[in-house]
C-alpha positions in Angstrom: -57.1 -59.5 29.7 -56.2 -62.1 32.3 -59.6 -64.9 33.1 -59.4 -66.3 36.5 -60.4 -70.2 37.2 -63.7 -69.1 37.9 -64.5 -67.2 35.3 -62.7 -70.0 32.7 -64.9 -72.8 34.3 -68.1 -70.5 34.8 -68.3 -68.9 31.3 -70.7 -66.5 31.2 -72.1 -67.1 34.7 -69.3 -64.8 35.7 -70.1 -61.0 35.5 -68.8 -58.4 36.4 -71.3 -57.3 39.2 -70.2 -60.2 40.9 -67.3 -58.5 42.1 -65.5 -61.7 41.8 -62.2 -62.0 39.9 -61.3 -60.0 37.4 -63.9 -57.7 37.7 -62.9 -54.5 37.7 -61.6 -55.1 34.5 -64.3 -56.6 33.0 -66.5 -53.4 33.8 -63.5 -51.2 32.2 -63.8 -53.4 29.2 -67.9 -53.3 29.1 -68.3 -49.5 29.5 -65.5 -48.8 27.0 -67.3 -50.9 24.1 -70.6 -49.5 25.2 -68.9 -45.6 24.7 -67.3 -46.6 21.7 -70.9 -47.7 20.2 -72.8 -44.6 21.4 -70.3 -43.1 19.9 -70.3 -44.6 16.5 -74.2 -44.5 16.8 -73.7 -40.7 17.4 -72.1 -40.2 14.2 -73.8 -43.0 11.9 -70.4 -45.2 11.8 -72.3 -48.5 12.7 -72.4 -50.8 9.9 -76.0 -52.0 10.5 -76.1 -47.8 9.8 -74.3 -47.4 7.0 -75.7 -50.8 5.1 -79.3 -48.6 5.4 -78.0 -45.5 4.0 -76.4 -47.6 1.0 -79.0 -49.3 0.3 -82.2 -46.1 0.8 -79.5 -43.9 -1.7 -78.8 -46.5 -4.3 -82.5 -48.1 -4.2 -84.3 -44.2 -4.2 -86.0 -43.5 -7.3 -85.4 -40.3 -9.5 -86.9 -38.9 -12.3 -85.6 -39.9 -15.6 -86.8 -38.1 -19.2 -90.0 -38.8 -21.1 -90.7 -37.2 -24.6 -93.6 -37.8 -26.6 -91.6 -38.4 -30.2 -89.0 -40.6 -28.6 -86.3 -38.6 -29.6 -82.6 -38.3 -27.4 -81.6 -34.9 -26.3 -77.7 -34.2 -24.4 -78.9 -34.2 -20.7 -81.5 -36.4 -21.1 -81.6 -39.2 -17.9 -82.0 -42.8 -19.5 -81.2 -46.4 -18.9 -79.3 -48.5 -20.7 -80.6 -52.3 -20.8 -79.1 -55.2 -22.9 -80.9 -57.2 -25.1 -79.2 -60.4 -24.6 -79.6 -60.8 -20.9 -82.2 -58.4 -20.2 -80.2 -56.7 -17.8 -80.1 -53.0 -16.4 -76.9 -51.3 -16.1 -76.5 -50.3 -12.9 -73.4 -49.1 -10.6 -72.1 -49.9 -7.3 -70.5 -47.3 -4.9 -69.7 -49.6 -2.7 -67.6 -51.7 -4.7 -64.3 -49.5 -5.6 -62.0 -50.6 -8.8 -58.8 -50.7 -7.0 -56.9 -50.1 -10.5 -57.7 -46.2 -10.6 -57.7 -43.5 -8.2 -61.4 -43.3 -7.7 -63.7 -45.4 -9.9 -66.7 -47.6 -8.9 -67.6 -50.8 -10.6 -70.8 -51.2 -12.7 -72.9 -54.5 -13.5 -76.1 -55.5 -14.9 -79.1 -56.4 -12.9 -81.9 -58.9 -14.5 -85.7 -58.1 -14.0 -87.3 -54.8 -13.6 -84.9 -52.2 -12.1 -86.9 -49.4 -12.7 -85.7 -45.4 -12.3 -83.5 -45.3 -9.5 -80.1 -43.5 -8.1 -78.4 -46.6 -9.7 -79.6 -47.1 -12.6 -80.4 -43.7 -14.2 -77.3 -42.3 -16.5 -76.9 -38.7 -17.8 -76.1 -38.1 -21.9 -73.4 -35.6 -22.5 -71.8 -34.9 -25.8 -68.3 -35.1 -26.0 -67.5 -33.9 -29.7 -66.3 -30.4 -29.7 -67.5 -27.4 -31.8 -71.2 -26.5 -32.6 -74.1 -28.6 -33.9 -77.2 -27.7 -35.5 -79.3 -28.7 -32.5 -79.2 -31.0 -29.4 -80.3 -33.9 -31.0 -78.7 -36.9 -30.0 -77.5 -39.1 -33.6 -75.8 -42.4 -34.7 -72.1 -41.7 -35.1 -72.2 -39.0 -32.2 -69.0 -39.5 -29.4 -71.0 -39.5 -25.9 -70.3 -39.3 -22.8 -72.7 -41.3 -20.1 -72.3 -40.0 -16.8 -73.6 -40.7 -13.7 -76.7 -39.0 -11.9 -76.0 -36.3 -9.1 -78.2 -39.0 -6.6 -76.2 -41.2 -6.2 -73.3 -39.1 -5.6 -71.9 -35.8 -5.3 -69.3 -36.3 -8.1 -69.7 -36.5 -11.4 -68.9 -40.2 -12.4 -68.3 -41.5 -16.3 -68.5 -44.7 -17.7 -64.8 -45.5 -18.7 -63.1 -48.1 -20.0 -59.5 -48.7 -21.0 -56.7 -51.7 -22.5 -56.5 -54.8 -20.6 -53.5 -54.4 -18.5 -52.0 -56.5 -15.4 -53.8 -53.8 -13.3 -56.9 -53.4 -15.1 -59.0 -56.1 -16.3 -62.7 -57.2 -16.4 -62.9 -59.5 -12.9 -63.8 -62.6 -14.3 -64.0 -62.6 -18.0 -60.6 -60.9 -18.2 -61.6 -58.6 -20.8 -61.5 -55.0 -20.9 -63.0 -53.5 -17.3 -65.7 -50.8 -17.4 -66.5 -48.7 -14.3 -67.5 -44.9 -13.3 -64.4 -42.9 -13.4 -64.1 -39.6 -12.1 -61.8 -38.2 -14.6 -63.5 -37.1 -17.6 -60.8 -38.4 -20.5 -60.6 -40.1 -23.8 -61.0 -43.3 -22.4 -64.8 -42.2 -21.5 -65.8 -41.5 -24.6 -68.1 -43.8 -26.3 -69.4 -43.6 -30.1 -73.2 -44.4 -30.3 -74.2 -46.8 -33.3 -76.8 -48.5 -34.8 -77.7 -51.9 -35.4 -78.4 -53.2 -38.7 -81.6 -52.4 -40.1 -82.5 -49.9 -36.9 -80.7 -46.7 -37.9 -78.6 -45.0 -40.1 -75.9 -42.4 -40.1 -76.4 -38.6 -38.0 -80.0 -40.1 -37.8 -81.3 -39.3 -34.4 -81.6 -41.2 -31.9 -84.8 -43.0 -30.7 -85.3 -44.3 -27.1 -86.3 -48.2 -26.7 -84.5 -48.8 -30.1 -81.3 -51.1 -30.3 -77.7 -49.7 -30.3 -74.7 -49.9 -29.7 -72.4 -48.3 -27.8 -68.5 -48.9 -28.9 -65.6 -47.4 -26.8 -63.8 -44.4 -29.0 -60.2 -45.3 -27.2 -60.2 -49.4 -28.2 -63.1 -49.7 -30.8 -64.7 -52.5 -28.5 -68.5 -52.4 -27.9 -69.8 -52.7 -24.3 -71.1 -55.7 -23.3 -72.5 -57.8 -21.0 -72.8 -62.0 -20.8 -74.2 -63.9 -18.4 -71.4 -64.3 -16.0 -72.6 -64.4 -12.5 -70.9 -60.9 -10.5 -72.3 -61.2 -6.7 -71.9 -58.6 -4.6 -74.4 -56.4 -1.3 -77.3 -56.2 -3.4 -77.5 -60.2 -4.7 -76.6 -61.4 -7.7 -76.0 -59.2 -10.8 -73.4 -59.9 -14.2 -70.6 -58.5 -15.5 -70.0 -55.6 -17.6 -67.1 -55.4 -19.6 -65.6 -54.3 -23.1 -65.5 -56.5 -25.7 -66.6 -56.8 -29.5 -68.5 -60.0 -30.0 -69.3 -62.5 -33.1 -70.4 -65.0 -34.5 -69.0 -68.7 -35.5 -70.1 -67.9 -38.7 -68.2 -65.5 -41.0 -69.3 -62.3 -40.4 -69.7 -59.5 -43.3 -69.7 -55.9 -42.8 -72.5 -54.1 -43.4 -71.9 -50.5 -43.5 -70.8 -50.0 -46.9 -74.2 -52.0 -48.3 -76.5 -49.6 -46.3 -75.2 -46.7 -47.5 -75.7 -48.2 -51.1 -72.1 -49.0 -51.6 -70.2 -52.4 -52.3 -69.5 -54.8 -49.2 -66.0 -55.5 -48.1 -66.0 -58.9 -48.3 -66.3 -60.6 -51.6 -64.8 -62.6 -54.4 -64.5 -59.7 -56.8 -60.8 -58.7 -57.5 -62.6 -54.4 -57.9 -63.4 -54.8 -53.5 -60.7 -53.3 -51.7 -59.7 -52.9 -47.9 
């Protein structure tokens, strides 16, 4: 579009209705923008409109499973919260993993989340064959899938090798998201800590675990690195086994009443 003098010395003193210039032009230009946002209005494609609909579906709250014992069934809702930075799990549909064909990122948020579209995971076994009963237990290969509110597809928490393509954002480690395909590299193996659980004991909910990915062997975890994105400021998930300075000794063998790994005896074995 062409200004004339007037309308470049005049600014916005200039209208249309003036009929000076060019204004026949300038009313083309005004009533096509004012179409093309009744018509975006129309069909909810203004942003203002679609920012509200994130937000009311992600932020809704759904229900989520209470027991009285405590006890894990397969298909129970739960969240998942990390003891280190007191941070919810929670996923982000708006934030696609561009190193998969459909996948959404996930992140942590700090403070009281609560039960809502975002936060609230589904447990699904993923060993095959039958079990005495639907009991979830330490050593059991899981599946944690997301909840049907916040989307019509069923999402999994995946994880895979650190690649060139595929990568935690900032930490660089191994990248966890919701992926839509339901393959080895979504299974997870459910452990306990030491001292809270033991072997095909079942599981409790509020005690600590741990959840380590089946295809890598590297726990999930989350530090305090700062991830911002629509709904403020959350941190990083990613995959990665972490330790101590110190040397670390494996404790398996001594709760099951067998020798440790590590030791000066020449009888210890790896």
């Amino acid at each position: 579009m062409y200004f004339t003098p007037q309308q470049l010395s005049g600014g916005p003193k200039y209208h249309f209705k003036t009929r000076m210039g060019n204004w026949n032009e300038d009313w083309t230009a005004h009533d096509f923008k004012l179409k093309e946002y009744m018509a975006k209005k129309d069909n909810d494609a203004l942003v203002i409109t679609s920012t509200q609909q994130k937000f009311s579906r992600s932020d809704a709250q759904v229900p989520h499973t209470y027991r009285a014992d405590g006890t894990l069934e397969y298909g129970d809702s739960i969240l998942l919260k990390n003891c280190l930075t007191n941070g919810t799990l929670v996923c982000n549909m708006a934030d696609r993993v561009g190193s998969s064909d459909e996948a959404y990122m996930v992140n942590t948020r700090v403070g009281e989340v609560g039960a809502i579209a975002r936060s609230v995971y589904i447990i699904q076994r993923a060993q095959r064959g039958v079990l005495s009963d639907n009991k979830v237990r330490y050593g059991d290969e899981i599946r944690i899938k997301s909840n049907t509110y916040i989307s019509g597809k069923e999402l999994y928490l995946h994880s895979c090798p650190v690649s060139p393509l595929a990568y935690a954002r900032f930490s660089r480690n191994q990248e966890v998201c919701l992926h839509i395909d339901p393959n080895f590299n979504t299974v997870w193996r459910i452990m306990p800590t030491p001292g809270n659980g033991y072997y095909n004991e079942i599981v409790k909910a509020g005690v600590h675990v741990v959840l380590e990915h089946c295809g890598t062997s590297q726990n999930l975890s989350n530090d305090k690195i700062p991830y911002r994105n629509d709904f403020g400021d959350e941190l990083e998930v990613s995959a990665k086994t972490m330790a101590t300075m110190r040397k670390a000794q494996m404790l398996e063998k001594e709760k099951t009443g067998e020798k440790v790994r590590e030791g000066t005896s020449k009888e210890i074995g790896l």
